[in-house]
C-alpha positions in Angstrom: 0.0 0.0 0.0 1.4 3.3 -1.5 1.8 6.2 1.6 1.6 9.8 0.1 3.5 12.3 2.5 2.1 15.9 2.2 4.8 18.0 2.6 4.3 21.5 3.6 5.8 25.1 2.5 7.7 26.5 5.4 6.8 29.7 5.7 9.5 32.8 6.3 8.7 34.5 9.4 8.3 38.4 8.7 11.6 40.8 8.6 12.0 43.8 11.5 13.8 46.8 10.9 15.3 49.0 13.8 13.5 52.1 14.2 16.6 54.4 13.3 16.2 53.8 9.6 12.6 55.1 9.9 13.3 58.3 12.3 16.3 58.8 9.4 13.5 58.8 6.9 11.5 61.0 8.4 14.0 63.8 9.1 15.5 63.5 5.3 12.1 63.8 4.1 11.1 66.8 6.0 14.5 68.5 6.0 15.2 68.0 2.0 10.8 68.8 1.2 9.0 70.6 3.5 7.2 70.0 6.7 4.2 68.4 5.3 5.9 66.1 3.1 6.3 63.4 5.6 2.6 63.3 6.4 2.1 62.9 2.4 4.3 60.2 2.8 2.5 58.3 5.3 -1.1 59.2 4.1 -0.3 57.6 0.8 0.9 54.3 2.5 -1.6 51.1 3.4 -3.6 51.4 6.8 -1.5 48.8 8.3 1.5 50.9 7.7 0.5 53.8 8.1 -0.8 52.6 11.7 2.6 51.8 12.5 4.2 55.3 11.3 1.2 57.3 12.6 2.5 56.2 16.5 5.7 57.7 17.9 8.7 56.5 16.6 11.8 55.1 19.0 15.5 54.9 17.3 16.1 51.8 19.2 12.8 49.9 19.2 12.0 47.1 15.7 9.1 47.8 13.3 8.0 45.6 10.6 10.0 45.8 7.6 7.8 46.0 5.3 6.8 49.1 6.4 10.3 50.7 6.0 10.4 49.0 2.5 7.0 50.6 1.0 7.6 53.7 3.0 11.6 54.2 1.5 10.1 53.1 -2.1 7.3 55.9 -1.8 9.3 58.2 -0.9 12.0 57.6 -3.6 9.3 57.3 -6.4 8.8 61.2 -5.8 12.6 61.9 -7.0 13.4 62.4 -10.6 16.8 60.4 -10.1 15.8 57.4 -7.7 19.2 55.6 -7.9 20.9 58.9 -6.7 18.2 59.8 -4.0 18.5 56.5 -2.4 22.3 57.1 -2.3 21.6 60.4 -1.0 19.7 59.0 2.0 22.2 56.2 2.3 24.8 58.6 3.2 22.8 60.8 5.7 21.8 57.8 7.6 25.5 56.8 7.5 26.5 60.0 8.8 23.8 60.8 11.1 24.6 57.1 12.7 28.0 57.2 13.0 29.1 60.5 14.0 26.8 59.9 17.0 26.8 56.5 18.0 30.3 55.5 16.7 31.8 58.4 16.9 35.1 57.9 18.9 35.4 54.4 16.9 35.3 56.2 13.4 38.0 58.1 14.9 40.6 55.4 15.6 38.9 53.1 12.7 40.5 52.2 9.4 39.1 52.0 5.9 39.3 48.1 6.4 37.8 47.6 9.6 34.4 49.5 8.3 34.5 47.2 5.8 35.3 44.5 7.8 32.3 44.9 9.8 29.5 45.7 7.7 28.3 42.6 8.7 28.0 43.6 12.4 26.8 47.4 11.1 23.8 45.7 9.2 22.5 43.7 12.1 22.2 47.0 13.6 19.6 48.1 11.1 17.6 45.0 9.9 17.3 41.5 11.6 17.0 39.1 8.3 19.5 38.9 5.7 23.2 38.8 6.6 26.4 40.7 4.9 29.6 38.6 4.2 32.7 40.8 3.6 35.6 39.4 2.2 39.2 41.2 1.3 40.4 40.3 -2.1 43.4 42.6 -2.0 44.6 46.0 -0.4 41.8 48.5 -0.1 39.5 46.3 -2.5 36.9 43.9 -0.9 33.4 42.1 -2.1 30.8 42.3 0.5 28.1 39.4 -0.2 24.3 39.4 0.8 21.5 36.8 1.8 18.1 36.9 2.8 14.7 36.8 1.6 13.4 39.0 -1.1 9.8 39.4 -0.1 8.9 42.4 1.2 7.8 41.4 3.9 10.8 39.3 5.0 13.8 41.3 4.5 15.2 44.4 3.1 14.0 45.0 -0.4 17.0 45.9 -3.5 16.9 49.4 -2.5 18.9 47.9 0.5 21.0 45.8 -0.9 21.7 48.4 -3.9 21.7 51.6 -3.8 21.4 51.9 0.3 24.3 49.5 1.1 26.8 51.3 -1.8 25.7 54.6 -0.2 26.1 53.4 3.2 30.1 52.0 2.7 31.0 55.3 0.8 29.8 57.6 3.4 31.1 55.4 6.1 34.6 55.4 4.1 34.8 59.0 3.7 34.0 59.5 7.5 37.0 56.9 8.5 39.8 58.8 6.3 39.4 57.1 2.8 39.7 60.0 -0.1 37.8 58.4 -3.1 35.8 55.1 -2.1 33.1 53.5 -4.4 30.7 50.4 -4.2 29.3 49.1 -6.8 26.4 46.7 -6.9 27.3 43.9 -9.5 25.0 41.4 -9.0 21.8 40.8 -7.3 19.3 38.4 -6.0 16.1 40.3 -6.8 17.4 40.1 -10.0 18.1 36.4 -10.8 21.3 35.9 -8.5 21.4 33.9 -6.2 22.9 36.4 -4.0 23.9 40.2 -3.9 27.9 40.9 -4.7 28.8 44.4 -4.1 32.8 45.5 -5.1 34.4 48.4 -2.6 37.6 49.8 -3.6 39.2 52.8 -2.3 
């Protein structure tokens, strides 16, 4: 007598963000627009999201990131040049962060040791997904990404793209490097099977 085993789709729990990368959002939006831009921002976004962003929001406390996703895609759909608005905010976040909660360690840090830890630094912002840096020579490295690609489950390709390049460059610059750049050479939400990102300096 034949068995039949059912076998059944695991599902993948839903991604956090930390509330930093929200606050960030909101301050770029309303510093670089105008006051009510934020509230545009949010009005446009689903009730359950805009639920979430409607509350007060804490640097240190985790909020769905799904919310973070939709909310940094709305607001980058309003710029003429996406890719270089995204970078923008990547470096303001990178800046804002680090010159006040890492501020002594950018001070004694080296270009390598950023890079080094990006793994650590993107912990700090999302909880799914994980960076793998690896040196391939003298100020040139390949920082690898995982994680799921819903939107729901993990940062979406802004993240891995245009937000991570942003991030490294800024965070280079900060730490003494004079002419860093990431690029984003392959990715997962667009057939890879994982992101590769090349930082030189």
């Amino acid at each position: 007598m034949k068995t039949h085993e059912t076998k059944t789709k695991t599902s993948i729990p839903a991604g956090r963000c930390k509330g930093t990368l929200l606050v960030n959002l909101r301050s770029f939006v309303t510093t670089t627009r105008d006051a009510g831009a934020w509230e545009r921002l949010v009005t446009s976004l689903p009730k359950s999201d805009r639920d979430v962003l409607s509350q007060p929001l804490l640097a240190s406390s985790w909020y769905p990131i799904g919310v973070w996703n939709r909310a940094l895609r709305t607001h980058a759909r309003t710029a003429s040049d996406q890719t270089a608005e995204l970078k923008r905010f990547a470096r303001y976040v990178a800046d804002r962060d680090l010159n006040t909660v890492l501020k002594f360690a950018l001070s004694i840090a080296m270009p390598d040791t950023i890079v080094a830890r990006t793994g650590m630094f993107w912990s700090r912002y999302f909880d799914s997904g994980k960076v793998f840096p690896r040196m391939v020579k003298p100020r040139e490295w390949v920082l690898t990404i995982t994680g799921p690609t819903g939107d729901d489950e993990g940062p979406s390709a802004m993240n891995c793209g245009e937000g991570v390049c942003g991030w490294v460059e800024q965070a280079l610059l900060l730490c003494g490097a004079s002419t860093p750049k990431v690029t984003h050479q392959r990715c997962r939400f667009r057939g890879a099977t994982e992101c590769l990102s090349e930082v030189v300096w």
